[in-house]
C-alpha positions as CSV (number, residue, x, y, z in Angstrom):
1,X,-35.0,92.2,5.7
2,X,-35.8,93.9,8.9
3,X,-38.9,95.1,10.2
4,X,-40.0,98.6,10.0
5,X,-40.0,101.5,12.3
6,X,-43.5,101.9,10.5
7,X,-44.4,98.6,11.3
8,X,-43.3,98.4,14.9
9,X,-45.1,101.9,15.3
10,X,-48.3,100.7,14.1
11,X,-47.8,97.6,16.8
12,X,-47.3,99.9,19.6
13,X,-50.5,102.0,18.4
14,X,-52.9,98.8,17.9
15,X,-51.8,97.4,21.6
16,X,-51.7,101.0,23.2
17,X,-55.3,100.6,25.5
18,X,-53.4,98.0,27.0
19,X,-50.5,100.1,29.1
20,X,-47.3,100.8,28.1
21,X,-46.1,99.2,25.3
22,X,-42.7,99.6,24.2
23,X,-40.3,97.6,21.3
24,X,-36.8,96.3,21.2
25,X,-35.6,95.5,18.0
26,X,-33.2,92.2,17.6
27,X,-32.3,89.8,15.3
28,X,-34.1,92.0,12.5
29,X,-36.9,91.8,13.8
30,X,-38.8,92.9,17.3
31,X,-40.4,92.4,20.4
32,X,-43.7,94.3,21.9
33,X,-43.9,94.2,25.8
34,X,-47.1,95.6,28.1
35,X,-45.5,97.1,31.0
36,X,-42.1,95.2,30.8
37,X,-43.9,91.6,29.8
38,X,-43.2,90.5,26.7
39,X,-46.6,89.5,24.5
40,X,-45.6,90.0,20.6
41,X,-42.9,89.7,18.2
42,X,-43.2,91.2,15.2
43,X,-41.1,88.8,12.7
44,X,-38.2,90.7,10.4
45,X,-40.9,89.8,7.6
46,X,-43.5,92.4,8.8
47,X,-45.7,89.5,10.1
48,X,-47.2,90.1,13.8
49,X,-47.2,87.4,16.3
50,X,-48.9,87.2,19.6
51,X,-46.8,84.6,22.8
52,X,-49.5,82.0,23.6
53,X,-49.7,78.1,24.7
54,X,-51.8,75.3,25.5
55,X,-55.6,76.7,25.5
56,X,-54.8,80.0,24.0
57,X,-52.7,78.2,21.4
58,X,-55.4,75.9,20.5
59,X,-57.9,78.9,20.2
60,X,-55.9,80.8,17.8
61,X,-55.2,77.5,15.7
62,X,-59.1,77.5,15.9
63,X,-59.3,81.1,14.3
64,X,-56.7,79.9,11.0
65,X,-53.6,81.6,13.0
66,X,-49.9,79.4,12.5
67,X,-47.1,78.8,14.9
68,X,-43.8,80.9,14.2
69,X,-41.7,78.2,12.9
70,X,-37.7,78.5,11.5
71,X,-35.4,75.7,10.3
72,X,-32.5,75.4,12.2
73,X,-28.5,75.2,10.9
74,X,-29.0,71.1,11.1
75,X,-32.0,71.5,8.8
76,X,-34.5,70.4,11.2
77,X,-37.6,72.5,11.9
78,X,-38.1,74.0,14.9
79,X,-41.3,76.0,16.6
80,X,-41.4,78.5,19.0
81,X,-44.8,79.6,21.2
82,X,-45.8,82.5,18.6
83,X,-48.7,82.2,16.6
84,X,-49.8,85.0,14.0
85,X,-52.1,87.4,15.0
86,X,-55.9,86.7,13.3
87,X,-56.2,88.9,10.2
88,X,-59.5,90.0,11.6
89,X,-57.5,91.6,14.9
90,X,-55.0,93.6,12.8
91,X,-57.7,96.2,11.5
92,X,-59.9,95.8,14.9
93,X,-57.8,97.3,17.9
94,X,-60.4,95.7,20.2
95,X,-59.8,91.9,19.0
96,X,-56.4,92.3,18.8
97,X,-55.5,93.7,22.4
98,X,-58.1,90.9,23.6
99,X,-56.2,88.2,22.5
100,X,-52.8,90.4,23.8
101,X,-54.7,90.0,27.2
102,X,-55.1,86.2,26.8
103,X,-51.1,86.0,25.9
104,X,-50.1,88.7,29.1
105,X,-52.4,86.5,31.2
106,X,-51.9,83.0,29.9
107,X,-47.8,83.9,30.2
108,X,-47.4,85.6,33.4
């Protein structure tokens, strides 16, 4: 399944105080990027993801949020530096584009 234009549009409006955020769909799924920097993914599954490591990482484990994680073709599981957006920040624009700060600052 791949994500929604509805979904995506929603994305771009929750991070809009931020600058310019556009999307670029691939792999049924898409990116979000704040003035050319990528910061999100939104997963082909609807679920919205913010780019974060080390501290950052550890403060959104802190707040219930898990890593994106896929099983690879050799069955072994495999983790990339996305971690799910808190539930609180996806009905507060506020919390969420603070924590799309931390990500554009903690990955530029």
């Amino acid at each position: 399944m791949a994500v929604s234009n509805v979904d995506i549009a929603f994305a771009v409006d929750l991070f809009s105080p931020l600058g310019s955020i556009t999307s670029l769909k691939m792999m049924g799924g898409a990116s979000l990027y704040c003035d050319g920097q990528i910061f999100s993914i939104h997963t082909s599954d609807g679920v919205l993801m913010i780019k974060a490591k080390d501290r950052l990482a550890e403060e959104l484990a802190a707040e219930g949020s898990t890593i994106f994680s896929m099983i690879d073709k050799n069955g072994k599981t495999k983790s990339m530096g996305y971690w799910t957006l808190p539930d609180a920040a996806l009905d507060d624009q506020i919390a969420a584009c603070d924590w799309a700060r931390k990500s554009l600052k903690d990955n530029s």
